[in-house]
DOTOR-496471 format. One record per residue (C-alpha): residue in three letters; y, x, z. Coordinates in nm, 4 decimals, padded with zeros to 6 digits, always signed. Layout:
+------+----------+----------+----------+
! dogu !        y !        x !        z !
+------+----------+----------+----------+
!  ALA !        Y !        X !        Z !
...
+------+----------+----------+----------+
// end
This chain:
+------+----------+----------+----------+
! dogu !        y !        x !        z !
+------+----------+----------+----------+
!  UNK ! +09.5390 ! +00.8081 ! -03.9817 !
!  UNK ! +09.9351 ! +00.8280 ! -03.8770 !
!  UNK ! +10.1650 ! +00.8342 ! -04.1376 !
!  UNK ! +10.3357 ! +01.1163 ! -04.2804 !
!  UNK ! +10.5962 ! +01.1896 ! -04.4987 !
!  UNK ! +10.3783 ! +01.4815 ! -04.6984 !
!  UNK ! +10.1289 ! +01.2173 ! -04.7793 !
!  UNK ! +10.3763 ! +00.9258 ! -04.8403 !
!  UNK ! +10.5883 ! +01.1428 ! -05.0912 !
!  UNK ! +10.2793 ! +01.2821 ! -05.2634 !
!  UNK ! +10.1576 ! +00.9609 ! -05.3165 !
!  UNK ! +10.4681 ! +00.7920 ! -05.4425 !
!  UNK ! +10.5405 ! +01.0843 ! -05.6634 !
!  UNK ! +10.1991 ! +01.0806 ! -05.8674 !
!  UNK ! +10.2466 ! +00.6833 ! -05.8980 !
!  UNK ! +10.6226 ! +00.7206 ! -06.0287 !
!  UNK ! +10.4920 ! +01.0248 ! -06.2511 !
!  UNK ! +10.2003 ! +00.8133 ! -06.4002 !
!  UNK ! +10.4718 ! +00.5291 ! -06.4347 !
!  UNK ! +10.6925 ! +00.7660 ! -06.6485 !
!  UNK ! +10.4216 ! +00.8970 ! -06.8413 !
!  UNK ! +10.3035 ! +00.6004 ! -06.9386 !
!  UNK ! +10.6973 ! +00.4947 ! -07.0752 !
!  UNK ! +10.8543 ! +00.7466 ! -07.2151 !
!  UNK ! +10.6992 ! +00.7696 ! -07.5574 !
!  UNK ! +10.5062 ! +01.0818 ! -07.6894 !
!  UNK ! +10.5295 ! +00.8990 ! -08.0165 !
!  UNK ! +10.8948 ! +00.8544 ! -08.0970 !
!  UNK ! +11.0355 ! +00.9772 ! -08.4126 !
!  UNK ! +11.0861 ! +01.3246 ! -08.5840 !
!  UNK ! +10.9688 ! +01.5351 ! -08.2332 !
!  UNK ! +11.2170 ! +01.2850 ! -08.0224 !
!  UNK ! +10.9545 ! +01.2255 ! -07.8037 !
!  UNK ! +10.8254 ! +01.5559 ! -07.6833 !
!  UNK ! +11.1941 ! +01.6203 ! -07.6298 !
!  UNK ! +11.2333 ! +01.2887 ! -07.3678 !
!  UNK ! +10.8912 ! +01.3953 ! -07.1925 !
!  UNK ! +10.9968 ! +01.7683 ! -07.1525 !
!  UNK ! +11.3415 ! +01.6384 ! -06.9963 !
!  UNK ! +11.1243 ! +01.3608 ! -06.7350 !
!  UNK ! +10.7754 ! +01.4992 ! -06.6587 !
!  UNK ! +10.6267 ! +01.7152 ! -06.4661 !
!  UNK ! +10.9373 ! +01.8482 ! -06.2724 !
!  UNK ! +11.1760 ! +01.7863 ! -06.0512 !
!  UNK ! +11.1663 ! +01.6824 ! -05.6827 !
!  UNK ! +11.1493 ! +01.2767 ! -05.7421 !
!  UNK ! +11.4295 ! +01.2077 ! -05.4733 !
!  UNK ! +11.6054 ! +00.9243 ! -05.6601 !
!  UNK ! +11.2730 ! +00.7202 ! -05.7135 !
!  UNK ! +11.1540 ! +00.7934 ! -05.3355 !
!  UNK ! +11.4833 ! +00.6688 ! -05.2150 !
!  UNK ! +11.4052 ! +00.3337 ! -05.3996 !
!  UNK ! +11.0878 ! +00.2836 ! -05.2783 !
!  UNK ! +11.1613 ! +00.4364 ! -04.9655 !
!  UNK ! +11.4276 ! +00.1628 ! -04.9070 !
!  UNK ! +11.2516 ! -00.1290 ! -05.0781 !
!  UNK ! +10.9685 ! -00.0617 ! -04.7885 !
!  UNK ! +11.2569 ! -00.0652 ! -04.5114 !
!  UNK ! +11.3243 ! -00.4206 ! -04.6035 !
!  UNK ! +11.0175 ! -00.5536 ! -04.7358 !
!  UNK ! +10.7941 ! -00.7454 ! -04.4444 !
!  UNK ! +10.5377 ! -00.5105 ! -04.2961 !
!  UNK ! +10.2067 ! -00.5667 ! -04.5339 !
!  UNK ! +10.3688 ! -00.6613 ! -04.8297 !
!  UNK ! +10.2779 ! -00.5303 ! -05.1369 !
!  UNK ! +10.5947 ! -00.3995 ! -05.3399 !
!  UNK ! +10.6748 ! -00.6100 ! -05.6325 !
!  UNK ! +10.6789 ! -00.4281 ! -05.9733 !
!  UNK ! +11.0390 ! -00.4467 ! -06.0028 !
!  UNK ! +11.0784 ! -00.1897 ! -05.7588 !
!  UNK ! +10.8489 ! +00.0692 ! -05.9352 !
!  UNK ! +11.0876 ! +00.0332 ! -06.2358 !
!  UNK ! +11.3924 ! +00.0562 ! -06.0926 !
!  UNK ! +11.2640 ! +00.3500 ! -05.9513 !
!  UNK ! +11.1900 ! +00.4604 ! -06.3030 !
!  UNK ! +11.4691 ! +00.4111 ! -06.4568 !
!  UNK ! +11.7088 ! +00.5704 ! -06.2235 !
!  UNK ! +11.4792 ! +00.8843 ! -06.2586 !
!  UNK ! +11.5507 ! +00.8585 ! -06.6075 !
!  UNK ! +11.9184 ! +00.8236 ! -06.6118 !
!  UNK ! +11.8802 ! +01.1293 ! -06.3913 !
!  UNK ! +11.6802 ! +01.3416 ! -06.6495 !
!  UNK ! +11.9087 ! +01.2195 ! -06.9041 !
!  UNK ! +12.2409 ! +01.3275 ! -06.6812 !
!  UNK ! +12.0506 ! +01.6514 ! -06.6704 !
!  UNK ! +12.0174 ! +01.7442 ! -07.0596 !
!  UNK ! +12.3945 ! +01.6427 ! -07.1091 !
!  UNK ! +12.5061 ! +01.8237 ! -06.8290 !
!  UNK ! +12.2898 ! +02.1376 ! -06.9171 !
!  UNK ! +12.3906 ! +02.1591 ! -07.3165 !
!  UNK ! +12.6896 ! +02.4179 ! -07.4116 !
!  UNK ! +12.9503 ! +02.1423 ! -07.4239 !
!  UNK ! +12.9348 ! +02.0439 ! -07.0316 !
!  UNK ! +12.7707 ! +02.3771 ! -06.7989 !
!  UNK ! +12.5786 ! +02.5727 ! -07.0723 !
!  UNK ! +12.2760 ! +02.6233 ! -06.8549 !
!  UNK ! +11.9687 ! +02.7705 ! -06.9725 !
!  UNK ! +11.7247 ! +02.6829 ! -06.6825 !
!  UNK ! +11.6343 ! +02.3782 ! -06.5543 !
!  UNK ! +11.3603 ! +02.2707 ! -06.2958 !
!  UNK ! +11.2270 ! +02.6598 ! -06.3680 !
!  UNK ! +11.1789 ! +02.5744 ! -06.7641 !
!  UNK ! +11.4174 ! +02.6353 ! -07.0083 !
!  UNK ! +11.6896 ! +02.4002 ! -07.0424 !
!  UNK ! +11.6182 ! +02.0766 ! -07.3148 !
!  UNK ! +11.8557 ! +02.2399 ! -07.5499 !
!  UNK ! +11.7120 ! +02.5808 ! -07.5321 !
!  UNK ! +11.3972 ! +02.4428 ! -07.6078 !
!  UNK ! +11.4445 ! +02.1886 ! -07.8731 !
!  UNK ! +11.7964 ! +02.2695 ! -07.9952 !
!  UNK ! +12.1240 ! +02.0709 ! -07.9072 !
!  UNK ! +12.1273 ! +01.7731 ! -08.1543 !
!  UNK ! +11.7818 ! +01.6922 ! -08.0505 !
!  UNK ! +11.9011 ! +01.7464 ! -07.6543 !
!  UNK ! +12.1627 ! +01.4986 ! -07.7527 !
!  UNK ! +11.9637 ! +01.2418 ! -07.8620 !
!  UNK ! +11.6427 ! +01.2591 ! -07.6042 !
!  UNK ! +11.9728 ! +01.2060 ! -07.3406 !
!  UNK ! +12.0731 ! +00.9473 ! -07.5092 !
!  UNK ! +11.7083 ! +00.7576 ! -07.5287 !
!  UNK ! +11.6734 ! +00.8426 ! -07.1789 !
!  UNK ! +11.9357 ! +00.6547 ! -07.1552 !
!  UNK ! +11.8529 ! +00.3388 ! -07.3423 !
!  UNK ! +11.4646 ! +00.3463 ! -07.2378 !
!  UNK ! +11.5885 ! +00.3284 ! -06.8055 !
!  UNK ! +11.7592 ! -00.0188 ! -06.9005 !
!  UNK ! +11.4281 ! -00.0934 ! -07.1195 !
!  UNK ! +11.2270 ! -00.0131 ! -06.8438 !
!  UNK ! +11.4318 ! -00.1963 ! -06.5776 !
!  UNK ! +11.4133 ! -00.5195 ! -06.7273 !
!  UNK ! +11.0232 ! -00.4918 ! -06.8234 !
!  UNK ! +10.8246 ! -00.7729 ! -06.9655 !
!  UNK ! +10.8924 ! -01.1692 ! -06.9105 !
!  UNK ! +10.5801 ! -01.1653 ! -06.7620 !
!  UNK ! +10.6299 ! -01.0136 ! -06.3971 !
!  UNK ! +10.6929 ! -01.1868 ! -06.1048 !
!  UNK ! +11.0895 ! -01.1127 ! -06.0956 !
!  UNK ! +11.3380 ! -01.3494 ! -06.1023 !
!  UNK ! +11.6329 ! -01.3302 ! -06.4004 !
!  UNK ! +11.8867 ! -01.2575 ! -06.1069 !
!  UNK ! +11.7149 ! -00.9835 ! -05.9509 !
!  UNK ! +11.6881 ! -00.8412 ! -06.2888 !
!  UNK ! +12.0177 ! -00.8921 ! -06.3783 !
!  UNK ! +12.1907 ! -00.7386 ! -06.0885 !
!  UNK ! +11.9303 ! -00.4227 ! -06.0923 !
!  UNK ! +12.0826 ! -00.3598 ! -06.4641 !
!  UNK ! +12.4437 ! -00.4432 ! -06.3086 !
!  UNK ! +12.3854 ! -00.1503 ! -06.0131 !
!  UNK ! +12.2109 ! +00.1040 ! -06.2605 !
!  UNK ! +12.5135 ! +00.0821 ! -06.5179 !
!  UNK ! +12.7633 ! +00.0978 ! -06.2769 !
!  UNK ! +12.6347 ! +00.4256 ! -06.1005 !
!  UNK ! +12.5760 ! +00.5681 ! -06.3997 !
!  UNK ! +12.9291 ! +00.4524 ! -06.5972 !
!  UNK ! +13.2680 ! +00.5455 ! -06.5458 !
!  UNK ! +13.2543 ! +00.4030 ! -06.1621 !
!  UNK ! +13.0010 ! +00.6541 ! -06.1080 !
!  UNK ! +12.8213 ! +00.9576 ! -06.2587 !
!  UNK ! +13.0159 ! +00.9909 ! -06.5717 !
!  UNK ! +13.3651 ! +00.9799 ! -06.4214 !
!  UNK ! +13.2779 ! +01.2438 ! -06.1860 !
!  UNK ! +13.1526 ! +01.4444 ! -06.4499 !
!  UNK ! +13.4882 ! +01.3864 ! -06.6120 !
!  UNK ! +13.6930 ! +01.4735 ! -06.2753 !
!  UNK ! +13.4659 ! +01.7737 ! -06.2251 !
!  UNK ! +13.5458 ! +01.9211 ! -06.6072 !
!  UNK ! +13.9007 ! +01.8851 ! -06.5348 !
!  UNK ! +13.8867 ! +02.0644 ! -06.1810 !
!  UNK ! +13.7829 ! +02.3818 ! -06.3335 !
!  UNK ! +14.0276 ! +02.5966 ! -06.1459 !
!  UNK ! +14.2229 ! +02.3749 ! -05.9635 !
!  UNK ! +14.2209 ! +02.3781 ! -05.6190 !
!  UNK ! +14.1274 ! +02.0187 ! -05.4597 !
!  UNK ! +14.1636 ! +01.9047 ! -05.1165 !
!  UNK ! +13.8758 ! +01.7993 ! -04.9408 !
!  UNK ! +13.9517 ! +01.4462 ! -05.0258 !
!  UNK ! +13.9516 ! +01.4850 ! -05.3527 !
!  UNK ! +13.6280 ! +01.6509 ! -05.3737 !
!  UNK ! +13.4395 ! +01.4602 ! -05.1677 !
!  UNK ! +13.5701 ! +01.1423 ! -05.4288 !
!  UNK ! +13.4644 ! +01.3120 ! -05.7194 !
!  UNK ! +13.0781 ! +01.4013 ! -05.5739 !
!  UNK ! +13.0683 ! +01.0489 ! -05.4499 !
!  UNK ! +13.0772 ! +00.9610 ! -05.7855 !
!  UNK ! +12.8805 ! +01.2616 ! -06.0138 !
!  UNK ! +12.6104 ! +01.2742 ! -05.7446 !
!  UNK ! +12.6506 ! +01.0316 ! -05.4938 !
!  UNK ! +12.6810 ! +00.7287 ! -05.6910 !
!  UNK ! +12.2979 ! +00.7676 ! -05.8672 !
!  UNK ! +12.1710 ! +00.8366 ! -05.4979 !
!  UNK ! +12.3403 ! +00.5565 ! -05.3521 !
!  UNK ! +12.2103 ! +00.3419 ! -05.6560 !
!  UNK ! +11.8984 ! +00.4295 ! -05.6024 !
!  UNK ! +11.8751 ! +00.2939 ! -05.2232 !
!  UNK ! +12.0588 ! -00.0171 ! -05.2721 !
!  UNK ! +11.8456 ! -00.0843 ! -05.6025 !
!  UNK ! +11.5036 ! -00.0094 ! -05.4019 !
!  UNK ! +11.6253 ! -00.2819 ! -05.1527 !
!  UNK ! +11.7521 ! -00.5074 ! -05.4360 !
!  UNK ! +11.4599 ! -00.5534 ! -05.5544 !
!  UNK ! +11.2978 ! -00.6826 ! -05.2978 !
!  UNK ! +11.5837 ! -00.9112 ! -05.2287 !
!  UNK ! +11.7676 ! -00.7438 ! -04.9385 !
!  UNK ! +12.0152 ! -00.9138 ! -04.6870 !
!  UNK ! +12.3438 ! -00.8702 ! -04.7192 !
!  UNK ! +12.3531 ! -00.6624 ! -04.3150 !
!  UNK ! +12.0632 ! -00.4895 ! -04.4966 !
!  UNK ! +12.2424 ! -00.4081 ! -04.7546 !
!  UNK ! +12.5372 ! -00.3182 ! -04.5745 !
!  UNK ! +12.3574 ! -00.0579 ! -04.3383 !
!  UNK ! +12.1625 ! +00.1110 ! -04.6255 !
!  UNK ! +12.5086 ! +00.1654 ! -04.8520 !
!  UNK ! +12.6305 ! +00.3487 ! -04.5051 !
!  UNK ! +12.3116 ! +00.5557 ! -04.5190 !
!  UNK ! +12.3019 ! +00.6332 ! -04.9244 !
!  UNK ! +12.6640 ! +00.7164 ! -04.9048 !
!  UNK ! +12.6507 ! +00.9577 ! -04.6355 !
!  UNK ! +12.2860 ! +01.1031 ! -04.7928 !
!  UNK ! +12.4834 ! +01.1135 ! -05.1568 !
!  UNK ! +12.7779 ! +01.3502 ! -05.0168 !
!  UNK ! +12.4868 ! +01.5754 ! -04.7901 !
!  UNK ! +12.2861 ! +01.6662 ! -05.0829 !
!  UNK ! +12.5976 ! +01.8255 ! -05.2944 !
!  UNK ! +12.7337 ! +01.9884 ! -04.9852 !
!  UNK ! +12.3751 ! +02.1857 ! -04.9675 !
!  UNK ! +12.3341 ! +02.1852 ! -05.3214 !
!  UNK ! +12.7102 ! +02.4058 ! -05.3359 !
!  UNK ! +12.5234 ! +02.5980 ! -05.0064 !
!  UNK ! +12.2346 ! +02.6636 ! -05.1670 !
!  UNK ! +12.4467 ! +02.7737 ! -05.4785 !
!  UNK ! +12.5806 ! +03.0684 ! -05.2677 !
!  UNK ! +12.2480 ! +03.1437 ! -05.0859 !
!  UNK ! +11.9540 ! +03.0844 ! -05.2947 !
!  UNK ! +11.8110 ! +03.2799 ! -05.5915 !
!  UNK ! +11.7100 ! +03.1422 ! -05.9394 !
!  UNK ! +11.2993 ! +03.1340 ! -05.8586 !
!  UNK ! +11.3464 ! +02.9597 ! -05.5761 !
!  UNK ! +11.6434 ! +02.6496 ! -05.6930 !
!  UNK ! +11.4657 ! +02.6275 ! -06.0529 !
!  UNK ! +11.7925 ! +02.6632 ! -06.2068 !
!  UNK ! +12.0810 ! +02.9163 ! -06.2508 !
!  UNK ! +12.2696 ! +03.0154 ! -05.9117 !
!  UNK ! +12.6611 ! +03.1222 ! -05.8857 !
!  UNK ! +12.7604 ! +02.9156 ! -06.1604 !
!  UNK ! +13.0189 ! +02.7012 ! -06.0089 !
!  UNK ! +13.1689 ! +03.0378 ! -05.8599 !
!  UNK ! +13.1109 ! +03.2095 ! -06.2175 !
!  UNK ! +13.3021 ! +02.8803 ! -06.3798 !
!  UNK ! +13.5867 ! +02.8734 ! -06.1266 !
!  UNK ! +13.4356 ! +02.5231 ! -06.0009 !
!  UNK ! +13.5990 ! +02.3583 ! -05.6700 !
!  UNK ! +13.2640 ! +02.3464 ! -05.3964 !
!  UNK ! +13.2305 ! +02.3038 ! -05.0285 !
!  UNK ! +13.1447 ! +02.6084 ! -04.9581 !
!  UNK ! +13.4686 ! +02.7595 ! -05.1435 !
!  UNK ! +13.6886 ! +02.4935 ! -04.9732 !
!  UNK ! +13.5243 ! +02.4701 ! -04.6174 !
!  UNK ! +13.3095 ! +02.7977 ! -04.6081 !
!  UNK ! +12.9646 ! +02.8649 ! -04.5338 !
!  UNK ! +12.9031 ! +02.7810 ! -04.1902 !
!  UNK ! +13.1562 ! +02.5192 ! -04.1726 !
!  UNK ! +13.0030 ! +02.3473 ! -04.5056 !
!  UNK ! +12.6424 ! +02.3736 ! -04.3622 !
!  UNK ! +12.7673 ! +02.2038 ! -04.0416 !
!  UNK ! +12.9327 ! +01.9006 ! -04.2518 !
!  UNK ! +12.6015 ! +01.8932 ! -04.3805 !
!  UNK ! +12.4482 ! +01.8037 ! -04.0544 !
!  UNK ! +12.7410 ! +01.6025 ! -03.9737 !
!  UNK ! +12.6505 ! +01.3969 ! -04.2483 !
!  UNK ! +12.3344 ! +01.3717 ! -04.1793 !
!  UNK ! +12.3547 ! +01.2278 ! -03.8461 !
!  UNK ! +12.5643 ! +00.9498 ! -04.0164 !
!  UNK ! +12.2413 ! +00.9051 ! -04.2474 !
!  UNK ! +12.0175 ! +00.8305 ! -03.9794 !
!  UNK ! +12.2259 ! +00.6400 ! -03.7652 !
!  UNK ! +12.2995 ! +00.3870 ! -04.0134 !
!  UNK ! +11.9106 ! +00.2966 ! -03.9709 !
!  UNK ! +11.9536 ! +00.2430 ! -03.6391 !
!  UNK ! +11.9231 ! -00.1656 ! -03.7027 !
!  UNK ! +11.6557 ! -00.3921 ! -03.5774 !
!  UNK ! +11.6373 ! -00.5429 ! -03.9153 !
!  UNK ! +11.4339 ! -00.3201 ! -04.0957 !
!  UNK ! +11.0798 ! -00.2850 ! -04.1195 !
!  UNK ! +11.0456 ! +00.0925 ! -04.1035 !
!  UNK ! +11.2548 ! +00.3841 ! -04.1749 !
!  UNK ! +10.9813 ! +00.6360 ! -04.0967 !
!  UNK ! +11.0891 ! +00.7518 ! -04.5292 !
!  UNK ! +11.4129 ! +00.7256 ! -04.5468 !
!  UNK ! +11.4647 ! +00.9358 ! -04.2103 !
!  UNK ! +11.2207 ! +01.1985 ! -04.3836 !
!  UNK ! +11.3759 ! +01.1894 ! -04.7153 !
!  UNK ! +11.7386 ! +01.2510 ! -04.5378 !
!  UNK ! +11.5681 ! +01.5868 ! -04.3411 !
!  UNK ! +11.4307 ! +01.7169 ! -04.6299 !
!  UNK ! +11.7641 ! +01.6644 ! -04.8206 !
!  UNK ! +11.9560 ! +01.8383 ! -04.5959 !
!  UNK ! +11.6687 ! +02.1271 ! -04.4829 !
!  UNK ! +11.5701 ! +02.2261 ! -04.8166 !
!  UNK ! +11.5690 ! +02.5581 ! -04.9920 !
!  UNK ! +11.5954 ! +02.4228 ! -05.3148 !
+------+----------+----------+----------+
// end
């Protein structure tokens, strides 16, 4: 049977899903844990953990079995993702109510206990990433799996473009300067995802090189059509609340560039994507190609 991307994804999402079911705890204290499963499971389109894998398979010989490390650093940047998500959503940051077509964690379980599944999320990725002495991966590759995760998620990354994006509310920003700041809120997380995937199954340093190009490019896409589908899409269809970064005065793409020309930097970017696979070093890129279509296609 030839490969295709429908069957690849589907599979890859129900292992990552029975991964993170398995981890995050139904059990944890006082209600905690049906807060931190509400936030991960059952939702959500998977893209950071497919990117791992995805890239993990573009370096890893043809045959080879991935090793376990790469399932759980494809875990755990899922759940630094889910737990970007309840922060992000609670009063304090974008006071959203709807998430992945469910109410929002706060809505549902009130805004202390938001607060602290977020911050278990947190915790139980770097839990998860290291995993048990036991496993066939080396102290190094552990070590610098935890150095990538905290870095796109930290101050370099995720958090400080949260931080720049609070304090752009109604100021206007060149392209420049927006483009920095998604690099880092969104792109930073996607990026980590790639170059962890390959990390963990100990990518060259041209390897590594190429795929950065790739997750860089693929990082900026998917917030230029996320600000598209902002303007274009409805609430059933994006799972969450549209016209709110008009509504909040928020700097986008689209309000900088314009709709046409912001869907066109989206295919600009996207040719940049795909072109950095264009090496003779990798296995196959038959997944990342797909996942960098979809990102930029998609209606949600």
């Amino acid at each position: 049977m030839s490969w295709t991307f429908a069957a690849w994804s589907q599979q890859n999402q129900q292992k990552v899903e029975e991964a993170l079911s398995a981890w995050v705890p139904a059990g944890a204290p006082a209600g905690l844990g049906g807060a931190m499963r509400y936030a991960v499971l059952d939702g959500g389109k998977r893209l950071r953990p497919l990117l791992a894998l995805a890239a993990a398979e573009a370096v890893q010989p043809a045959g080879a079995d991935l090793p376990a490390s790469t399932l759980r650093a494809a875990c755990a940047v899922e759940l630094i993702h889910a737990y970007s998500l309840v922060h992000d959503d609670m009063p304090c940051m974008d006071d959203d109510v709807l998430r992945r077509g469910k109410p929002t964690v706060h809505v549902q379980y009130g805004q202390a206990q938001a607060l602290l599944a977020g911050d278990a999320l947190q915790a139980l990725a770097f839990d998860v990433l290291v995993g048990p002495a036991n496993e066939d991966t080396t102290p190094h590759t552990t070590v610098e799996l935890c150095r990538q995760l905290a870095r796109a998620a930290g101050y370099a990354g995720m958090a400080g473009g949260q931080a720049i994006d609070l304090a752009g509310v109604g100021v206007r920003l060149t392209q420049t300067q927006l483009e920095e700041m998604h690099r880092l809120k969104t792109g930073a997380l996607l990026l980590g995802s790639v170059t962890m995937g390959a990390s963990s199954v100990n990518a060259t340093t041209p390897q590594l090189q190429a795929l950065t190009r790739y997750g860089q490019a693929l990082g900026l896409a998917f917030q230029v059509v996320d600000d598209v589908l902002d303007v274009t899409a409805d609430a059933v269809t994006l799972g969450k609340t549209p016209g709110k970064d008009a509504a909040a005065d928020k700097p986008t793409f689209v309000s900088l560039l314009g709709l046409e020309a912001a869907q066109a930097y989206a295919d600009q970017l996207l040719d940049e994507a795909l072109s950095a696979l264009d090496q003779t070093f990798f296995t196959r890129t038959d997944a990342l190609r797909a996942i960098a279509l979809w990102v930029v296609r998609r209606n949600h």
